[in-house]
N, CA, C and O atoms as a GROMACS GRO file, in nm:
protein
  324
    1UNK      N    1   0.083  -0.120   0.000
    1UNK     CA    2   0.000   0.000   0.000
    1UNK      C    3   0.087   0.125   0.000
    1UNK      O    4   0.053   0.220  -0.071
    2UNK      N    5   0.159   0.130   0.049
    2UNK     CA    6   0.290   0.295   0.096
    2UNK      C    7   0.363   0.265   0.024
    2UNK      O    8   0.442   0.355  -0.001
    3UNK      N    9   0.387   0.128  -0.055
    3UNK     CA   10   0.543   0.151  -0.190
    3UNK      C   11   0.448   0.260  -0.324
    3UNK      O   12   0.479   0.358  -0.392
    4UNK      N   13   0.320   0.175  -0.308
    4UNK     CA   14   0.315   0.269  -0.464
    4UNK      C   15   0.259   0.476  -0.420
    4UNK      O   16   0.247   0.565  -0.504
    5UNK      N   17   0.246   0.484  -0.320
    5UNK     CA   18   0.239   0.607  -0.248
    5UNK      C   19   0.380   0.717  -0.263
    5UNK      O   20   0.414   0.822  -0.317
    6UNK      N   21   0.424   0.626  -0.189
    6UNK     CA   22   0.596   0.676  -0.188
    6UNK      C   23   0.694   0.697  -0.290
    6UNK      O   24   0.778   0.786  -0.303
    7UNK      N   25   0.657   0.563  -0.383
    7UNK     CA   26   0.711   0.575  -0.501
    7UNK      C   27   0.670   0.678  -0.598
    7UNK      O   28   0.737   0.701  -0.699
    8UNK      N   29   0.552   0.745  -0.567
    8UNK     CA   30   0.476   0.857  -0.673
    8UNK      C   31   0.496   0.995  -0.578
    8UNK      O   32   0.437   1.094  -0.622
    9UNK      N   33   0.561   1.011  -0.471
    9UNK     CA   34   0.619   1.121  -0.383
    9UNK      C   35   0.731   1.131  -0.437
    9UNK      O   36   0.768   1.241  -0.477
   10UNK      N   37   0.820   1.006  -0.453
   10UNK     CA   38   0.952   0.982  -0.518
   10UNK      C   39   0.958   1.060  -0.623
   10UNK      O   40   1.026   1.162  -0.626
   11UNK      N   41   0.869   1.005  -0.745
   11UNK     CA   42   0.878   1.047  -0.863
   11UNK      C   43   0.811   1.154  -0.875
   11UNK      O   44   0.756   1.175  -0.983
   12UNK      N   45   0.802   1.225  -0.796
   12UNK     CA   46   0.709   1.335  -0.845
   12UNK      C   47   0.843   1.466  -0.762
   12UNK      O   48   0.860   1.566  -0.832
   13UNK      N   49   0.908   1.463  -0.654
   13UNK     CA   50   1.048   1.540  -0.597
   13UNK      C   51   1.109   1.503  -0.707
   13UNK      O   52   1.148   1.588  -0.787
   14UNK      N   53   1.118   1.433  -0.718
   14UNK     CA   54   1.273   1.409  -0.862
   14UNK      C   55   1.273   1.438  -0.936
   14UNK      O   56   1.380   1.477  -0.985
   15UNK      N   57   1.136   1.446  -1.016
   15UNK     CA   58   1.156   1.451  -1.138
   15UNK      C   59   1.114   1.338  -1.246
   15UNK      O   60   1.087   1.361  -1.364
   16UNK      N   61   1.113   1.232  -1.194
   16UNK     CA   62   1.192   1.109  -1.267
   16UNK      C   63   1.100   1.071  -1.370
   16UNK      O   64   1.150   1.009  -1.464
   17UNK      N   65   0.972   1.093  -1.374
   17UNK     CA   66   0.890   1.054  -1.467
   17UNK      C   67   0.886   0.927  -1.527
   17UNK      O   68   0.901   0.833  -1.449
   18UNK      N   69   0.868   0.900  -1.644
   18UNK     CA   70   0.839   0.729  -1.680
   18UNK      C   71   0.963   0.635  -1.594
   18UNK      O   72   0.946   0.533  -1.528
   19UNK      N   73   1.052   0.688  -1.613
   19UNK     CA   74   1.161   0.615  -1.533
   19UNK      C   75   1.175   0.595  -1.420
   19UNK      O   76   1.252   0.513  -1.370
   20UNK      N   77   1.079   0.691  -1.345
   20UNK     CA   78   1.092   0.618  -1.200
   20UNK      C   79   0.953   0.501  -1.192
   20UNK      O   80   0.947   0.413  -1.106
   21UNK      N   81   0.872   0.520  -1.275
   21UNK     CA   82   0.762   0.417  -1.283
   21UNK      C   83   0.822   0.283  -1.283
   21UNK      O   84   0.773   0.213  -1.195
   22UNK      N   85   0.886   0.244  -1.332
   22UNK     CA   86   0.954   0.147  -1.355
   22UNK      C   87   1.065   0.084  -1.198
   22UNK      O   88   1.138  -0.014  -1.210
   23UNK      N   89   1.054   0.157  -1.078
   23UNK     CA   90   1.071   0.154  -0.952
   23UNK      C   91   1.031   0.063  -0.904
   23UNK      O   92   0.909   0.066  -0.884
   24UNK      N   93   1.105  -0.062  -0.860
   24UNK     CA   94   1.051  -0.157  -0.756
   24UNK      C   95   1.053  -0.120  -0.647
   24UNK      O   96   1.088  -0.009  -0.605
   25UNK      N   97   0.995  -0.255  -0.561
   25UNK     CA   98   1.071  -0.225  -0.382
   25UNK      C   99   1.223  -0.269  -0.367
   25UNK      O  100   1.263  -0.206  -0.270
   26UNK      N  101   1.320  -0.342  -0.413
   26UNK     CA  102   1.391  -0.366  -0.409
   26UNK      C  103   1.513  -0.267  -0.509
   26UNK      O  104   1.628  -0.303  -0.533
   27UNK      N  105   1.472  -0.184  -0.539
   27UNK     CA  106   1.509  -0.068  -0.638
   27UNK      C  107   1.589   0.027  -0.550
   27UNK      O  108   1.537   0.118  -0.487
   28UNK      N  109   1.742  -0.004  -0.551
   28UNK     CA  110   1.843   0.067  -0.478
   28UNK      C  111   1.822   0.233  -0.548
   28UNK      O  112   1.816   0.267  -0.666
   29UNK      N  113   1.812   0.342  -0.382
   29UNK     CA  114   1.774   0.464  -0.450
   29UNK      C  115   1.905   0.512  -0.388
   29UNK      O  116   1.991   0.538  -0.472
   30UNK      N  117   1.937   0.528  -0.276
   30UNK     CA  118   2.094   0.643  -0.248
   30UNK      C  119   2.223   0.544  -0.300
   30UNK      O  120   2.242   0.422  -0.290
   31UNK      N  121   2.295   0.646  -0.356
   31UNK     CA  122   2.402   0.570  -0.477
   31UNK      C  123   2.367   0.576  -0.604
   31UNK      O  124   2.444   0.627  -0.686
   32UNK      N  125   2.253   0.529  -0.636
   32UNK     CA  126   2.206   0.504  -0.700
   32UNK      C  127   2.136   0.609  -0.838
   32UNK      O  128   2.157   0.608  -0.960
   33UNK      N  129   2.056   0.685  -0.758
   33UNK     CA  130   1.944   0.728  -0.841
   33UNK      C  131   2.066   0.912  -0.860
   33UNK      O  132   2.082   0.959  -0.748
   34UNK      N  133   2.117   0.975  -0.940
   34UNK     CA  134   2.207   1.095  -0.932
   34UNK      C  135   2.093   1.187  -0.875
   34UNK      O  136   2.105   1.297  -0.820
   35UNK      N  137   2.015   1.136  -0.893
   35UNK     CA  138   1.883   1.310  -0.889
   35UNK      C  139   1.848   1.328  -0.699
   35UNK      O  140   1.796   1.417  -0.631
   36UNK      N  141   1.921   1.159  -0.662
   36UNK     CA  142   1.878   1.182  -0.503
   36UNK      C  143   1.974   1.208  -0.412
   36UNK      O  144   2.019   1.130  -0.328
   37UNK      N  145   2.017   1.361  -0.438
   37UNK     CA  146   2.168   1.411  -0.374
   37UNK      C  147   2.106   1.472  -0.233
   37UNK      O  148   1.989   1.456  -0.196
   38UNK      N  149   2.198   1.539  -0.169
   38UNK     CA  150   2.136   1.586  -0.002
   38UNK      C  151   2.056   1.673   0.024
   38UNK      O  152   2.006   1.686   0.136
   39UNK      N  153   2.024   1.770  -0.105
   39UNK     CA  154   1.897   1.875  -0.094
   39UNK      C  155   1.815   1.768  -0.183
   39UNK      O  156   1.780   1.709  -0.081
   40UNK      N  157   1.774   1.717  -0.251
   40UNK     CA  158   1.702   1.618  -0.260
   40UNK      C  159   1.602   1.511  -0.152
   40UNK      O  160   1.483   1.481  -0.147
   41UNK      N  161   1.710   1.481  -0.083
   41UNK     CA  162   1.665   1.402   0.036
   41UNK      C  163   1.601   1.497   0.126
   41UNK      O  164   1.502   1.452   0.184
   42UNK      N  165   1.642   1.648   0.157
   42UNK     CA  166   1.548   1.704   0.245
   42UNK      C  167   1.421   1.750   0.146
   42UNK      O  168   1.314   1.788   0.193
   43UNK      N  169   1.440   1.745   0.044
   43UNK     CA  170   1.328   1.792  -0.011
   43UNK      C  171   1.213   1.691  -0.001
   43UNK      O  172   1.107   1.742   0.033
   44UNK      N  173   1.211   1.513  -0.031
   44UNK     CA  174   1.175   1.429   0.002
   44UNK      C  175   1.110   1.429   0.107
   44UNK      O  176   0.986   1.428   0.103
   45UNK      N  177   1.186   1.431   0.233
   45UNK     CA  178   1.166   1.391   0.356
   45UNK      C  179   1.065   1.514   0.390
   45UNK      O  180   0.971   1.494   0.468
   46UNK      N  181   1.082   1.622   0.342
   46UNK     CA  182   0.935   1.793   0.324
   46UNK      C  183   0.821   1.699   0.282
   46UNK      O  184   0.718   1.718   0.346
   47UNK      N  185   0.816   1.596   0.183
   47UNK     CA  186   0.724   1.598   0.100
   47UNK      C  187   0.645   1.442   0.152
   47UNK      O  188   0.527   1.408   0.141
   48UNK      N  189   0.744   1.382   0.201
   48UNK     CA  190   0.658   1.257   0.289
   48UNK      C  191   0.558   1.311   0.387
   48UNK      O  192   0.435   1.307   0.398
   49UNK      N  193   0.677   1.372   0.468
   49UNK     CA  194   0.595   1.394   0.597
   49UNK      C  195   0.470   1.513   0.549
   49UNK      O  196   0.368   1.511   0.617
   50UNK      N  197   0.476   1.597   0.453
   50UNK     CA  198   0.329   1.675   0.454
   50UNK      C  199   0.244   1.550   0.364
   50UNK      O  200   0.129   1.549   0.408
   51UNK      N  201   0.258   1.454   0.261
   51UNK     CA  202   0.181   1.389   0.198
   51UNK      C  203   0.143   1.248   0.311
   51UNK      O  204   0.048   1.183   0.269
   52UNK      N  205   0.188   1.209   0.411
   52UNK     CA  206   0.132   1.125   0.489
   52UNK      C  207   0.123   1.161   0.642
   52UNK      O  208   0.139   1.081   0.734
   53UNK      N  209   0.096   1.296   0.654
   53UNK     CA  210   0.114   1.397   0.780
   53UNK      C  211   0.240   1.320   0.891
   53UNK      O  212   0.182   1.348   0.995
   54UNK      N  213   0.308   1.280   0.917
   54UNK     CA  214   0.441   1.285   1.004
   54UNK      C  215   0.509   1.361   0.989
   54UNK      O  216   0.533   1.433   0.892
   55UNK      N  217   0.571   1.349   1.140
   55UNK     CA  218   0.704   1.382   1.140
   55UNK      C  219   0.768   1.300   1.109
   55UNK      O  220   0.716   1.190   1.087
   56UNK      N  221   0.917   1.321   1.092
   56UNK     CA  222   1.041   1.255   1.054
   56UNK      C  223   1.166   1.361   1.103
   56UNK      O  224   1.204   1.456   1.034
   57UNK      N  225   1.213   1.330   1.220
   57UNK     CA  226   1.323   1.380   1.332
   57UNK      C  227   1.438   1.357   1.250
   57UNK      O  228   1.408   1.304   1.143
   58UNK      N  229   1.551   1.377   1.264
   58UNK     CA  230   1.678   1.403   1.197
   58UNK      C  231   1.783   1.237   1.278
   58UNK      O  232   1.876   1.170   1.234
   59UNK      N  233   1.716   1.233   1.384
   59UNK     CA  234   1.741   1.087   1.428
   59UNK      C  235   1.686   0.990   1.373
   59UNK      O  236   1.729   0.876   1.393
   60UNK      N  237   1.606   1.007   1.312
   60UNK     CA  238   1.516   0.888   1.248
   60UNK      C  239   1.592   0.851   1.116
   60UNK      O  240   1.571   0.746   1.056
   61UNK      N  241   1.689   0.953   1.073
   61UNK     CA  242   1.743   0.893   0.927
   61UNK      C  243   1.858   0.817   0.937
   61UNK      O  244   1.932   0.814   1.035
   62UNK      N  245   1.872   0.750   0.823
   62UNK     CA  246   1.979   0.695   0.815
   62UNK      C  247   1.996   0.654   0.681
   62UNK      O  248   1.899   0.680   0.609
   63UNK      N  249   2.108   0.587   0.618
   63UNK     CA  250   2.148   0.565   0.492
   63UNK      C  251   2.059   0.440   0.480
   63UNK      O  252   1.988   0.440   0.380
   64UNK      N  253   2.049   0.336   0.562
   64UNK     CA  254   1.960   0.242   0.551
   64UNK      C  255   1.822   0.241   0.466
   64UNK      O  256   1.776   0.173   0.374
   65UNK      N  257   1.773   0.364   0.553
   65UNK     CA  258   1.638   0.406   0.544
   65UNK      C  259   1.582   0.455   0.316
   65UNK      O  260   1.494   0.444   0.231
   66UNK      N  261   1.760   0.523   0.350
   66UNK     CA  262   1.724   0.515   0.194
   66UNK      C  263   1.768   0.462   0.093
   66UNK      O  264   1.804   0.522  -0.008
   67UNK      N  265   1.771   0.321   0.117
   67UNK     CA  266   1.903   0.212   0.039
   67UNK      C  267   1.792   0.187  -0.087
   67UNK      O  268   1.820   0.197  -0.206
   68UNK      N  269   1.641   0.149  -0.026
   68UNK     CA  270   1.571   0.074  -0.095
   68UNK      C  271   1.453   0.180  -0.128
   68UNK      O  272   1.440   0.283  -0.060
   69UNK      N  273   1.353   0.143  -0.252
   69UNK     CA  274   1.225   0.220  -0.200
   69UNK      C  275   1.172   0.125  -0.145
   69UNK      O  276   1.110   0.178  -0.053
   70UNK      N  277   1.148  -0.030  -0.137
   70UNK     CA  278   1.086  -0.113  -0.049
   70UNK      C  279   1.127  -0.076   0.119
   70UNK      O  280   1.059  -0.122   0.210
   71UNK      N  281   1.260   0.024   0.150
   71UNK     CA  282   1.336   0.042   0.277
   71UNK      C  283   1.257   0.180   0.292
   71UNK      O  284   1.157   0.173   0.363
   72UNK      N  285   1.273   0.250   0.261
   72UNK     CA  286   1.203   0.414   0.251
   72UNK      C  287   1.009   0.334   0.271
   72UNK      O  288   0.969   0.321   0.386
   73UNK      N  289   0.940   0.303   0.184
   73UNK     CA  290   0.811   0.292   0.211
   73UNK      C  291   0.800   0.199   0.344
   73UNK      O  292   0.689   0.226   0.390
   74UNK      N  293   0.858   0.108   0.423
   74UNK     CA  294   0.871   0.018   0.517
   74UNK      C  295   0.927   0.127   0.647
   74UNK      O  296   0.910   0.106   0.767
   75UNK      N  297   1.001   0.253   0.581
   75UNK     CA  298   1.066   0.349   0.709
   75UNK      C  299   0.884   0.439   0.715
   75UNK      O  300   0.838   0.469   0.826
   76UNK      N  301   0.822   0.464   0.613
   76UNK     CA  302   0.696   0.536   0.635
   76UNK      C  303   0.609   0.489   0.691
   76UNK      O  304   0.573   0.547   0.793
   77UNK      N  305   0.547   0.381   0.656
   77UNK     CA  306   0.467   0.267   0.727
   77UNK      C  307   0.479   0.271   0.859
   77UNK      O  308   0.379   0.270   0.932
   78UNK      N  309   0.612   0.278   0.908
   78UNK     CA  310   0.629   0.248   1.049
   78UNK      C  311   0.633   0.391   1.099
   78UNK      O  312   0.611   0.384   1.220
   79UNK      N  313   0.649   0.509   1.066
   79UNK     CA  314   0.621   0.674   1.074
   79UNK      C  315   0.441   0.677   1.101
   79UNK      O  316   0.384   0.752   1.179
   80UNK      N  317   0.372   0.566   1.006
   80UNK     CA  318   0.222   0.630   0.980
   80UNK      C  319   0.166   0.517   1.130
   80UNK      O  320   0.060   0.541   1.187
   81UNK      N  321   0.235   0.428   1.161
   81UNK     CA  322   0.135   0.359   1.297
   81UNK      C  323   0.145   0.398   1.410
   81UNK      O  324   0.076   0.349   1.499
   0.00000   0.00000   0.00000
């Protein structure tokens, strides 16, 4: 339910258009994706927390969190209970 949510928050901060459609859960995003550099990621993390009302604390991140989008929608999920 929150991958294909997240994944269209994703693609919609980035940019990424048809190409991020093509986004699994297992779809390595930091390293990975050039468009998801460190004003990127705060821009993201603006756009989760107003599109699924949370917070998200500066302790709560980690590189983990954004290895995967299956890791990122599984870090929201557990933000939204």
């Amino acid at each position: 339910m929150y991958l294909n949510e997240v994944k269209n928050v994703l693609v919609d901060v980035l940019n990424l258009g048809e190409a991020g459609q093509a986004l699994e859960a297992d779809s390595p995003l930091l390293g990975s994706l050039p468009e998801l550099d460190s004003m990127a990621v705060v821009t993201l993390i603006g756009a989760l927390e107003e599109h699924f009302g949370i917070v998200i604390d500066d302790d709560d991140i980690s590189a983990s969190t954004f290895a995967t989008l299956g890791s990122l929608a599984a870090f929201v999920e557990q933000k939204t209970a």
